[in-house]
Backbone as a ProteinNet text record, in pm:
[ID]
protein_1_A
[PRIMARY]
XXXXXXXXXXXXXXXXXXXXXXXXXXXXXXXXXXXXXXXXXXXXXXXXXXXXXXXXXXXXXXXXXXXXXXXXXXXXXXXXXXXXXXXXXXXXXXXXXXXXXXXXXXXXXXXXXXXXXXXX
[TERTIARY]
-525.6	-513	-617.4	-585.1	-652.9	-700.8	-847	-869.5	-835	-784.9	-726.9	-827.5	-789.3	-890.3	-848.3	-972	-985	-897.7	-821.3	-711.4	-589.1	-587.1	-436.9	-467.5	-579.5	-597.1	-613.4	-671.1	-679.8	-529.9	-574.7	-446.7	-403.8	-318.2	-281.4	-361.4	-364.4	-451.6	-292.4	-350.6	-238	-164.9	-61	36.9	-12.3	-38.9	-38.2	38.7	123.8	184.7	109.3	76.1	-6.6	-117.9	-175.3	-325.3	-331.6	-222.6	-196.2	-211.6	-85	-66.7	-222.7	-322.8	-403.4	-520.2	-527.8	-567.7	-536.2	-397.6	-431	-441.6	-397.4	-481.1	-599.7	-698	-841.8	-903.8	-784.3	-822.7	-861.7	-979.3	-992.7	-922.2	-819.2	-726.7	-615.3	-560.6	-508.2	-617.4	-745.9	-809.6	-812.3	-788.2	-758.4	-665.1	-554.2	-465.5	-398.1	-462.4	-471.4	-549.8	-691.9	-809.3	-711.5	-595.2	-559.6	-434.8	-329.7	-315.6	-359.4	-445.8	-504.9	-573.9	-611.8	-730.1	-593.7	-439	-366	-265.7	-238.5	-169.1	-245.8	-385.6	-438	-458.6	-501.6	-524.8	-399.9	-282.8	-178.1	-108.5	-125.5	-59.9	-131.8	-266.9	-355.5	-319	-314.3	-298.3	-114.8	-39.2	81.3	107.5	-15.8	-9.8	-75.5	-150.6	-230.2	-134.7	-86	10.2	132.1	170.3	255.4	224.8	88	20.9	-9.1	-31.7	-91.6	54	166.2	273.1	329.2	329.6	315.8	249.7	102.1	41.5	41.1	81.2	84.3	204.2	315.1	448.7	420.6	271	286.3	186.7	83.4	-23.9	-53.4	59.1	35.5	179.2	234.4	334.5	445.4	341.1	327.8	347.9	199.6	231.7	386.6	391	529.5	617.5	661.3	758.1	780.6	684.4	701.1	804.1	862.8	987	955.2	1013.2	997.2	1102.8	1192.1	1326.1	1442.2	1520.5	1603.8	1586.4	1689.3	1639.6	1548.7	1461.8	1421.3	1224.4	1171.7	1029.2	967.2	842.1	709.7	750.6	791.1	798.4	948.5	1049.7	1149.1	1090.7	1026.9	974.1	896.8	797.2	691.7	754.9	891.8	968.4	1052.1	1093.5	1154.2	1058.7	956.1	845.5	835.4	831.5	824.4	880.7	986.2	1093.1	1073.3	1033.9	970	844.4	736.8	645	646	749	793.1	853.8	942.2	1023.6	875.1	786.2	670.2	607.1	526.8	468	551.3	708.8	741.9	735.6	804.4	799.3	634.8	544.7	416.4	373	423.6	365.9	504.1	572.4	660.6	627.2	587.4	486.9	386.9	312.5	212.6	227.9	306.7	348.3	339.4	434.3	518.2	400.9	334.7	234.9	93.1	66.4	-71.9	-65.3	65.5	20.3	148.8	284.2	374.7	348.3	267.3	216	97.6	53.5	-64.8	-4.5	95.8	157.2	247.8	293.8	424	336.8	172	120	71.3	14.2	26.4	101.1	237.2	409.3	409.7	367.8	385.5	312.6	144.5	84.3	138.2	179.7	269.7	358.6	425	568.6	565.9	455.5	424	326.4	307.5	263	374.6	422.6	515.5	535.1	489.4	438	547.2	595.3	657.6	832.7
92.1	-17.9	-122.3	-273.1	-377.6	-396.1	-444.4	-538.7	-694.6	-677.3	-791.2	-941	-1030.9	-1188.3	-1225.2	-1291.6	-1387.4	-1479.7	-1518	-1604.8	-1569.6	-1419.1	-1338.4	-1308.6	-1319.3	-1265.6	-1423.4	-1511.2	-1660.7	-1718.5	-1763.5	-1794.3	-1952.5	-2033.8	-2151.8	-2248.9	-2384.7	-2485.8	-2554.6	-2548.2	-2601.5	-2741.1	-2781.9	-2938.4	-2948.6	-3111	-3227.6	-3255.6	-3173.5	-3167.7	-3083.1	-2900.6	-2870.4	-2884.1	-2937.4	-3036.9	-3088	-3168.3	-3286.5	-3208.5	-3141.2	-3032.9	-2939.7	-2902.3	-2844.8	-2941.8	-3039.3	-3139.3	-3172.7	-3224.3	-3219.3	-3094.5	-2996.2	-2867.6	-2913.4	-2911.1	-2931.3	-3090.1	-3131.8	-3307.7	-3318	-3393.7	-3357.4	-3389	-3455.5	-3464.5	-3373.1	-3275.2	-3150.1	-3037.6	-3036.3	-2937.4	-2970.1	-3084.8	-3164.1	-3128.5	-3125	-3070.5	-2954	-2865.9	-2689.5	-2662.4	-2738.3	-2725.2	-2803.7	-2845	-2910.6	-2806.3	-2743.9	-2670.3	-2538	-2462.6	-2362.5	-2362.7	-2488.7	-2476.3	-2516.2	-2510.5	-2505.4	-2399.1	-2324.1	-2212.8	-2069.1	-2071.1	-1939.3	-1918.2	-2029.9	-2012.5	-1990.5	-2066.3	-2040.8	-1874	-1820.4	-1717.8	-1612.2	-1641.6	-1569.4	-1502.5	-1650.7	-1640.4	-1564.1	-1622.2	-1577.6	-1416.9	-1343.1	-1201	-1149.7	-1195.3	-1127.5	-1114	-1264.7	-1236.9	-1130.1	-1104.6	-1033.9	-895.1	-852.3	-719.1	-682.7	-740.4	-742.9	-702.5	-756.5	-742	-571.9	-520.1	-416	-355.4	-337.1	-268.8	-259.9	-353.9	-390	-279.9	-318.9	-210.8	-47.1	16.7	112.1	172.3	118.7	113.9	118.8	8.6	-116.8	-32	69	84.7	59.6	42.2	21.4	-129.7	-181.9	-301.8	-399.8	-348.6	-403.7	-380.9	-242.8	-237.1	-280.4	-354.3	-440.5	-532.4	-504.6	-572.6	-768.2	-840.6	-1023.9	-1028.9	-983.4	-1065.3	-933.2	-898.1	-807	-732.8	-730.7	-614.8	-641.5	-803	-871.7	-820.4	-780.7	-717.5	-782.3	-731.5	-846.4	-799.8	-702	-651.6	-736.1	-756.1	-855.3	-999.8	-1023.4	-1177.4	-1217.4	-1100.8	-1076	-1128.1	-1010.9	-1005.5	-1115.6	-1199.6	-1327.6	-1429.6	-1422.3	-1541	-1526.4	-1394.7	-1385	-1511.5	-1447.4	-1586	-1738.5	-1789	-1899.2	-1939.8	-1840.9	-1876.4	-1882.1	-1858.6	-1866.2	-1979.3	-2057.7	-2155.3	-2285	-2223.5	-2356.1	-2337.4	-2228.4	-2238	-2325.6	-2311	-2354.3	-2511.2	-2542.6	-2669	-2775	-2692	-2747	-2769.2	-2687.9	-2633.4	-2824.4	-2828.4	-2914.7	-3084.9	-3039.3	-3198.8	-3225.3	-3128.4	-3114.1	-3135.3	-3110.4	-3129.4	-3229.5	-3328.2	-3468.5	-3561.7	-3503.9	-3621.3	-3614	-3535.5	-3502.2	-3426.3	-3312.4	-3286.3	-3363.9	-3367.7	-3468.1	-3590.6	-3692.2	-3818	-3796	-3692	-3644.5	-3596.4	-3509.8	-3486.8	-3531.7	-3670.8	-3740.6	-3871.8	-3856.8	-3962.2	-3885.1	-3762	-3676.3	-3643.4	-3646.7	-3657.1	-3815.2	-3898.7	-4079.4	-4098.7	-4015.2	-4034.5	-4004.5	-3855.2	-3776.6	-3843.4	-3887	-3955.9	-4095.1	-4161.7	-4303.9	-4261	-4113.3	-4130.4	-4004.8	-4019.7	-3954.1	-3812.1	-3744	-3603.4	-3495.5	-3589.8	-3485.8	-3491.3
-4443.5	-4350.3	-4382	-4373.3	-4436.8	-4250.1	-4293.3	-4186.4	-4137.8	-4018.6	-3985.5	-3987.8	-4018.6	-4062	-3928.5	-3894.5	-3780.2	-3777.1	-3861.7	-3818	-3829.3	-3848	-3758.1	-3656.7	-3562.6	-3433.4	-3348	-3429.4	-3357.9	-3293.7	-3136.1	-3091.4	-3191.7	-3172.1	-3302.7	-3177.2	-3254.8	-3192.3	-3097	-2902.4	-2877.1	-2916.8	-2893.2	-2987.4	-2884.4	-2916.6	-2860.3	-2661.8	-2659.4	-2527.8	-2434.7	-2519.3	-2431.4	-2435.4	-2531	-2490.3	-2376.4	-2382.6	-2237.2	-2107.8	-2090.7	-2001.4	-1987.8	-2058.9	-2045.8	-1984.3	-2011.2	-1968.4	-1827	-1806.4	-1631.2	-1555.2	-1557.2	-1505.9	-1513.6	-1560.7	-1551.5	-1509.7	-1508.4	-1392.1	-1236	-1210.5	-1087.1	-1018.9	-1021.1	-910.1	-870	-1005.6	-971.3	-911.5	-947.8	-867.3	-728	-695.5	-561.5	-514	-598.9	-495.4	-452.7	-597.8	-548.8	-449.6	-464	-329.9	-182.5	-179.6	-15.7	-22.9	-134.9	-97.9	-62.5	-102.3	-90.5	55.7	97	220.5	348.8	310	444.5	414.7	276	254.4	325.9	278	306.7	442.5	537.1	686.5	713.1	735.5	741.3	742.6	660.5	623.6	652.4	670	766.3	883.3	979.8	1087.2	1077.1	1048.6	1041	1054.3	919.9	906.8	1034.2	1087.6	1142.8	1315.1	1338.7	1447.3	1415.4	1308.7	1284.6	1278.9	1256.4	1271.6	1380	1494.3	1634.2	1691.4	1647.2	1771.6	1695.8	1510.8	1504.7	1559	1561.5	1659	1778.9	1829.7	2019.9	2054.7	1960.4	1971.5	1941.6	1901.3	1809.6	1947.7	2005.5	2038.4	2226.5	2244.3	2376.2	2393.6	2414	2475.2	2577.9	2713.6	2856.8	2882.3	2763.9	2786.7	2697.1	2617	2535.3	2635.3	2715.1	2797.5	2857.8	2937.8	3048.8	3091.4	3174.6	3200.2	3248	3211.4	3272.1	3324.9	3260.1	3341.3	3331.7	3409.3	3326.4	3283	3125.6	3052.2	2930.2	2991.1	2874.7	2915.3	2745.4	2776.9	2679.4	2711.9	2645.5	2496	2434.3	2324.9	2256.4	2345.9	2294.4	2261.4	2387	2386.7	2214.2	2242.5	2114.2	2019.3	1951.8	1879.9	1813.8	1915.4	1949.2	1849.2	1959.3	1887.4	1759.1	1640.3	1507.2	1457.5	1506.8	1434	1465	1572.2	1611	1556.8	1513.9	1394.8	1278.8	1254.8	1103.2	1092.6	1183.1	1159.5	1216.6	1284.3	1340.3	1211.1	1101.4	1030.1	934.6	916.1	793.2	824.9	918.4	943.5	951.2	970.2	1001.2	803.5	728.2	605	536	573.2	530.6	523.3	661.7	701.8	645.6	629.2	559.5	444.8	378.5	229.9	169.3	260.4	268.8	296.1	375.6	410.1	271.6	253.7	166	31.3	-5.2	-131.6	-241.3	-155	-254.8	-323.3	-253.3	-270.9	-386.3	-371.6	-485.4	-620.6	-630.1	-730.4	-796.6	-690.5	-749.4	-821.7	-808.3	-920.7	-1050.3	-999.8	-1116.3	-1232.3	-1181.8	-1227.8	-1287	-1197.7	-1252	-1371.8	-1362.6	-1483.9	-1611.4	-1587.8	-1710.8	-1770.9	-1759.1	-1706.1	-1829	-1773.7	-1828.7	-1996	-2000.8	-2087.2	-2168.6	-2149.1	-2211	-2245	-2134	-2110.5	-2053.2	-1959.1	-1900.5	-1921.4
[MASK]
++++++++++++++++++++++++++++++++++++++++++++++++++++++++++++++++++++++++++++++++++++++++++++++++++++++++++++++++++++++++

């Protein structure tokens, strides 16, 4: 067995495109806008899990209290249950606005830069 040369193990020098492409990754204005998404994805989904663990446990735990009758045959553990789905459709919608207002406008110049220079 021959030993392998440093330039069968060297990755190739990236073309000209992913230069570019490697390049805005490391632009501060894409770290900008991983840093605005990241700082409304992670709270987000936080809070999301964590309401969603509380009403598992409340159901596993809170027996008495889940049973509790409001109306009928309607109980804090339906209600609970109910709301899942209502935070999911408030998170998505809140995550949408959010989008539209602060990270689309950021990436659609990101996209404009590329674009004009013949990148993308």
């Amino acid at each position: 067995m021959s030993k392998s040369t440093e330039s069968d193990s060297a990755s190739p020098a990236p073309t000209e495109r992913e230069a570019a492409y490697i390049a805005v990754l490391a632009s501060p204005e894409f770290q900008e806008l991983k840093r605005k998404h990241r700082n409304w994805v992670l709270p987000a989904t936080g809070a999301a899990l964590v309401f969603y663990f509380v009403y598992v446990l409340a159901s596993t735990y809170a027996v008495d209290f889940m049973s509790q009758k409001l109306f009928g045959n309607i109980n804090v553990g339906l209600v609970f249950g109910l709301l899942q789905f209502v935070a999911t459709f408030v998170v998505t919608m809140a995550y949408v606005r959010y989008a539209d207002r602060e990270l689309d406008p950021r990436s659609a110049k990101i996209r404009d830069e590329m674009e004009a220079e013949g990148l993308a």
